[in-house]
C-alpha positions in Angstrom: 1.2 -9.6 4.4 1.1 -10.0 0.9 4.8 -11.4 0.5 4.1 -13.9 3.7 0.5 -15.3 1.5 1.5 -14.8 -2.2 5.5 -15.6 -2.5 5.3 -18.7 -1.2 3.0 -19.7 -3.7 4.1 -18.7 -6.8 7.9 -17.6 -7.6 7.3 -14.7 -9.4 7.6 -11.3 -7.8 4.9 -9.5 -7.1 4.5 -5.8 -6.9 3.0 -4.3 -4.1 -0.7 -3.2 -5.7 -1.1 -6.7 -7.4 -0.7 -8.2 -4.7 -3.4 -6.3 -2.6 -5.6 -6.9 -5.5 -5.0 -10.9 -5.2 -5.4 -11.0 -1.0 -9.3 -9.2 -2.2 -9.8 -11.6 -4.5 -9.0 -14.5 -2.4 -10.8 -13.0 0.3 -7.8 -12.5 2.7 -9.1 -8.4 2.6 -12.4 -7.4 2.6 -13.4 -4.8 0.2 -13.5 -1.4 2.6 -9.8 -2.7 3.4 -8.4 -2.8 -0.8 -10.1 1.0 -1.1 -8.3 2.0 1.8 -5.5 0.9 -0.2 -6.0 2.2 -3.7 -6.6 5.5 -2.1 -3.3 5.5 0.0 -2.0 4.4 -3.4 -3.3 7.4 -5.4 -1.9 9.9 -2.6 1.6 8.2 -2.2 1.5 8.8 -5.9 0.7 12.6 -6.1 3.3 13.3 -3.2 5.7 11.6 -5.1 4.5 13.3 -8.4 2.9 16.4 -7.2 1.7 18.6 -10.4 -0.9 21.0 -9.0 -1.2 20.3 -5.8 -0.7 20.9 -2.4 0.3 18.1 0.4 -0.8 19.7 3.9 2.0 19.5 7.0 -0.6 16.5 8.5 -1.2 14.9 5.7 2.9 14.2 5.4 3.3 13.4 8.6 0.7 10.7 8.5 2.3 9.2 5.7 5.9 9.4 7.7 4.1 7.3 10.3 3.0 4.8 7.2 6.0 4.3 6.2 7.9 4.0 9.2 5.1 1.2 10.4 6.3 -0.4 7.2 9.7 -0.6 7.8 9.8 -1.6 11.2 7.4 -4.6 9.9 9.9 -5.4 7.4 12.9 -5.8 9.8 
């Protein structure tokens, strides 16, 4: 969503995060929808650089499912 509204408007690239902060501010997402986000940002993050913590057996599969929804959008 954000490369098919914000790419075609400006030709800089835009990183995934900025760009969800830009569809809020536009109003394209409402607010309950950009938390969603941040917090799926924060534990993409900590899976990818765990310190301390543990990542239970449905929380990984439920990001597998993210992320293959994600690329099947993107072919």
């Amino acid at each position: 969503m954000c490369l098919d509204l914000l790419v075609s408007k400006s030709e800089k690239k835009i990183m995934l995060r900025e760009g969800i902060n830009m569809l809020r501010n536009t109003k394209v997402i409402d607010d309950r929808l950009h938390e969603w986000s941040q917090q799926l940002h924060a534990f993409r993050n900590l899976a990818a650089h765990p310190e301390d913590i543990r990542i239970s057996h449905n929380d990984a599969e439920f990001m597998k499912r993210v992320d293959a929804r994600a690329k099947r959008k993107k072919s």
